[in-house]
N, C-alpha and C positions, 0 to 999 in steps of 0.2 A: 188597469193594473193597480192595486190596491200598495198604499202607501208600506206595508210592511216587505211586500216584495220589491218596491223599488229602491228600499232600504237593501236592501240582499242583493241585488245586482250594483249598487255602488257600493257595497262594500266590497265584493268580489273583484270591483275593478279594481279596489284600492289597494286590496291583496295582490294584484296581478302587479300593477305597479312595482310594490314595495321588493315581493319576492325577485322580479325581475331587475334587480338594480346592478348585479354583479355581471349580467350575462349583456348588458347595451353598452353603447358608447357613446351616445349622444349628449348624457350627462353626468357626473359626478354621483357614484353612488351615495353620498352623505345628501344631496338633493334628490334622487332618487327615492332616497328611505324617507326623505320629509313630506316630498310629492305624496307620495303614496299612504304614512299618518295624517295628512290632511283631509285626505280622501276618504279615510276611515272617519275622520270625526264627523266629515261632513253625512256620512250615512248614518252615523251614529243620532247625529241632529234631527235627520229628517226621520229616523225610524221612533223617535219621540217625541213626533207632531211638534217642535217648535217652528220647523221649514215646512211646508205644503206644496208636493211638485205636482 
């Protein structure tokens, strides 16, 4: 799997996350929506070669 594409399935998680923060209960949606921008930046990182998975 090519670095570009596994930039696109974490950020799809990190979408899934974030969208999903109203509809759980495990956490606080205001942690929920950070969970899940963190998630995005981390794809954002690796899909500009500074991280290598």
């Amino acid at each position: 799997m090519n670095q570009n594409l596994r930039a696109l399935v974490i950020g799809v998680v990190g979408a899934a996350i974030t969208l999903s923060s109203y509809s759980q209960t495990l956490i606080s949606p205001t942690q929920c929506v950070t969970v899940g921008l963190l998630v995005l930046m981390f794809a954002l990182i690796v899909r500009e070669g500074f991280i290598s998975l």
